[in-house]
C-alpha positions in Angstrom: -134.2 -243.8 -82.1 -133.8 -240.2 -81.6 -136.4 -237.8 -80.5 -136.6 -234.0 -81.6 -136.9 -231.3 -79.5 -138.3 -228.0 -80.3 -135.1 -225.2 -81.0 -132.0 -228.3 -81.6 -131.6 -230.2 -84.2 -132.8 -233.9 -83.9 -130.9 -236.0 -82.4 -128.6 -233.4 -81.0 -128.9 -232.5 -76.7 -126.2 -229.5 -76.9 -127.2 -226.0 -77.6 -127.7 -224.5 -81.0 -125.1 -223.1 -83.1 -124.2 -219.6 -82.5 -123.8 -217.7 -86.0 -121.3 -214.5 -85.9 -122.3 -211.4 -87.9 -120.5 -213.3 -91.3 -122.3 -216.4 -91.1 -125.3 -214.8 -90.8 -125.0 -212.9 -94.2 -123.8 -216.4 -95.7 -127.6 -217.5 -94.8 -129.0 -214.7 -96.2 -127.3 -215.2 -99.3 -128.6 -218.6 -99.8 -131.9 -217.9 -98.6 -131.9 -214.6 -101.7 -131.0 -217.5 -104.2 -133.9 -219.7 -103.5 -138.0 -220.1 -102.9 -139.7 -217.1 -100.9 -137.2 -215.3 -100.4 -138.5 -211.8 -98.8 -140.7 -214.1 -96.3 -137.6 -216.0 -95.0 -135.6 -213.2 -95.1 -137.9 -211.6 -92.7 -138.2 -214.5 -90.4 -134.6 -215.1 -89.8 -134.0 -211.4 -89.6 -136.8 -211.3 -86.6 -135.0 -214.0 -85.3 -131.4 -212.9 -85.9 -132.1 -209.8 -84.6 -134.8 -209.4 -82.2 -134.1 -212.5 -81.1 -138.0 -214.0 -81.7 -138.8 -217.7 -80.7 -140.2 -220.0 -83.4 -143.8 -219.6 -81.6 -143.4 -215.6 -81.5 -142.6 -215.3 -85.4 -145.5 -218.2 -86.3 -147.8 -216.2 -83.9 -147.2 -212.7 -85.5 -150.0 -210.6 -87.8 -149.1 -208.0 -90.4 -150.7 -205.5 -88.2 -148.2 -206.3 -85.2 -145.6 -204.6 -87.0 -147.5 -202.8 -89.9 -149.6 -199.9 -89.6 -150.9 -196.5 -92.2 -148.3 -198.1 -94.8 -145.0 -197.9 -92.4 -143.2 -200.5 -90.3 -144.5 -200.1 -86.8 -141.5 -198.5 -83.9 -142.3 -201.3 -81.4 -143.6 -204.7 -82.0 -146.0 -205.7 -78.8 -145.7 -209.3 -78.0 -148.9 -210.1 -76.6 -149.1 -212.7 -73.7 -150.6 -215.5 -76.1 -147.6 -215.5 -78.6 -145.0 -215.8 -76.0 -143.2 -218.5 -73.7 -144.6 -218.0 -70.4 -147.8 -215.7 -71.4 -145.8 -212.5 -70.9 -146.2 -209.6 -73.2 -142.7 -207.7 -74.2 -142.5 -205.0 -76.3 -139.4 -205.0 -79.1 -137.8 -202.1 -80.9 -138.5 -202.2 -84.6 -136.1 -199.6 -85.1 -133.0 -201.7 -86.4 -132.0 -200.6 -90.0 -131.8 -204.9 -91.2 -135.5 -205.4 -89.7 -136.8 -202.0 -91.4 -135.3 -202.9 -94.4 -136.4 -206.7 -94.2 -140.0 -206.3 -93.0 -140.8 -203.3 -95.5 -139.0 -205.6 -98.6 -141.3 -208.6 -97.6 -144.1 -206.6 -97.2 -144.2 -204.9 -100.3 -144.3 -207.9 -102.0 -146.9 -209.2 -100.0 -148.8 -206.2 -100.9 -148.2 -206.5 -104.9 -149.4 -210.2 -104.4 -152.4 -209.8 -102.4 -153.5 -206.6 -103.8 -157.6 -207.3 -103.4 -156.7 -209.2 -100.6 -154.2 -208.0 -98.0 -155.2 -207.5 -94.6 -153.7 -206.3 -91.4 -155.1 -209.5 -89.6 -153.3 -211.9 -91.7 -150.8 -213.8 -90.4 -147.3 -212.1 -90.9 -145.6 -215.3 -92.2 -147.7 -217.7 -94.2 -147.0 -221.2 -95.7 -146.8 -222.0 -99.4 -150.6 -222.8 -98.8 -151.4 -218.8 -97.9 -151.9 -220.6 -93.9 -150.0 -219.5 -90.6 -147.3 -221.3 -89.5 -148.0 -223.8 -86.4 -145.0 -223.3 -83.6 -143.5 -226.8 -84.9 -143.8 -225.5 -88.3 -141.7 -222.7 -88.1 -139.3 -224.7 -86.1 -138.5 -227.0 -89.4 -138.4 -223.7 -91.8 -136.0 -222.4 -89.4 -133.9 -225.6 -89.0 -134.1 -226.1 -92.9 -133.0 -222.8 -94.1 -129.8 -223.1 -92.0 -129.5 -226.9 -92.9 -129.4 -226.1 -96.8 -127.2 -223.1 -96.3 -124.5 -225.6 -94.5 -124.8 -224.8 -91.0 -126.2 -228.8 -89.8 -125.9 -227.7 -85.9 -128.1 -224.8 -86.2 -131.7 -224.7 -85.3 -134.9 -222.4 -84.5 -132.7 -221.4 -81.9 -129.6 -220.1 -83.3 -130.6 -216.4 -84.3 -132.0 -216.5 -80.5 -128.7 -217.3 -79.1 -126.7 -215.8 -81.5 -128.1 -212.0 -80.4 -128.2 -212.9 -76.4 -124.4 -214.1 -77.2 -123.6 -211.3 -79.2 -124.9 -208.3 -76.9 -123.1 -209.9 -73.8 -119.8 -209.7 -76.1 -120.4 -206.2 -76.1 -120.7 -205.5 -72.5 -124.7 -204.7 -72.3 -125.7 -205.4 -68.6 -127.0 -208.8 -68.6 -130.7 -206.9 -66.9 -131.3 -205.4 -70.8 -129.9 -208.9 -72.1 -132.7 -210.3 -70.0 -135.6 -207.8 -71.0 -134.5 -208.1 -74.7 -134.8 -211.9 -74.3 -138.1 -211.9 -72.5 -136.2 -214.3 -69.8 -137.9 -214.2 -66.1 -134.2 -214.6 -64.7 -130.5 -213.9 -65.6 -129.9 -217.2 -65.1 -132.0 -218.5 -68.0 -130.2 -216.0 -70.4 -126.7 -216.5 -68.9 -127.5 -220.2 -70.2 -127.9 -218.8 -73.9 -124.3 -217.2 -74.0 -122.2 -219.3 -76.5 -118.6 -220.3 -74.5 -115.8 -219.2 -76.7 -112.4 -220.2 -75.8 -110.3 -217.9 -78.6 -112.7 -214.6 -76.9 -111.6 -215.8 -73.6 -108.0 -216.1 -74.8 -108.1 -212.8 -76.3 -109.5 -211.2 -73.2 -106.1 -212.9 -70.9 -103.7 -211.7 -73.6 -104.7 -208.3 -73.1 -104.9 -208.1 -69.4 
């Protein structure tokens, strides 16, 4: 019998899959083709690119990244939605989560015209509700099931952007802050190994 822990995929002990800049736009095509698009959209986009655990996104309101009918310049991660009970604040500058968060939004706010609020959870359920921590973990895991990536989890989006900004030579300090981490060595842990980058790297020495 296999047990499931939060952020892998049941059964599984090794790390989740890390998705390159392609892949990720292959999810993003299957998750436009089917239900609630503009909400899931958002939520792997939030993860993808801000790098958001499954218990930040469930925890989020609209008014954490919503204010006087724009998309807010810094989301502030209170202490209660995050691992560890330390606030972080995130850049909501990036063009994908603009253009994600305001889509999303102004659907939400054609649906819910009478009924919209600013202290509504950011990501509901089918049944209007917000998300429990575990909950978001399975819409996570199912989205990039469905789309054909089985080793990816709640996880992946996480890893993918501490991964990709190592690639690119940001200090691993920024890494850390961006990832909310109390140590390097916790975020040095989320870079993927890639033996063909290594390769690369030796060929042109």
């Amino acid at each position: 019998m296999t047990t499931s822990t939060a952020g892998r995929p049941e059964g599984r002990t090794g790390q989740a899959q890390v998705l390159n800049e392609k892949e990720m736009k292959q999810v993003l095509q299957f998750i436009n083709g089917g239900n609630h698009p503009e909400r899931n959209t958002g939520i792997v986009t939030l993860s993808f690119y801000l790098g958001l655990r499954a218990k930040e996104l469930a925890a989020l309101k609209v008014a954490d990244v919503f204010e006087q009918g724009a998309i807010k310049k810094v989301l502030r991660l209170v202490a209660s939605y995050t691992k560890g009970a330390v606030h972080r604040d995130v850049s909501l500058e990036n063009k994908a989560v603009v253009k994600a968060l305001t889509d999303y939004l102004t659907e939400r706010r054609t649906d819910d015209s009478t009924t919209f609020s600013l202290d509504s959870p950011l990501f509901r359920s089918q049944k209007g509700t917000a998300f429990s921590a575990n909950a978001m973990v399975r819409v996570l895991g199912d989205i990039y099931k469905k789309a054909g990536f089985k080793n990816a989890s709640s996880h992946s989006g996480r890893r993918s952007l501490i991964t990709k900004l190592a690639y690119q030579g940001i200090d691993l300090n920024s890494v850390r802050q961006i990832a909310g981490h109390s140590s390097i060595s916790t975020t040095q842990r989320y870079i993927d190994d890639n033996p063909h980058r290594i390769a690369e790297i030796l060929k042109s020495i």
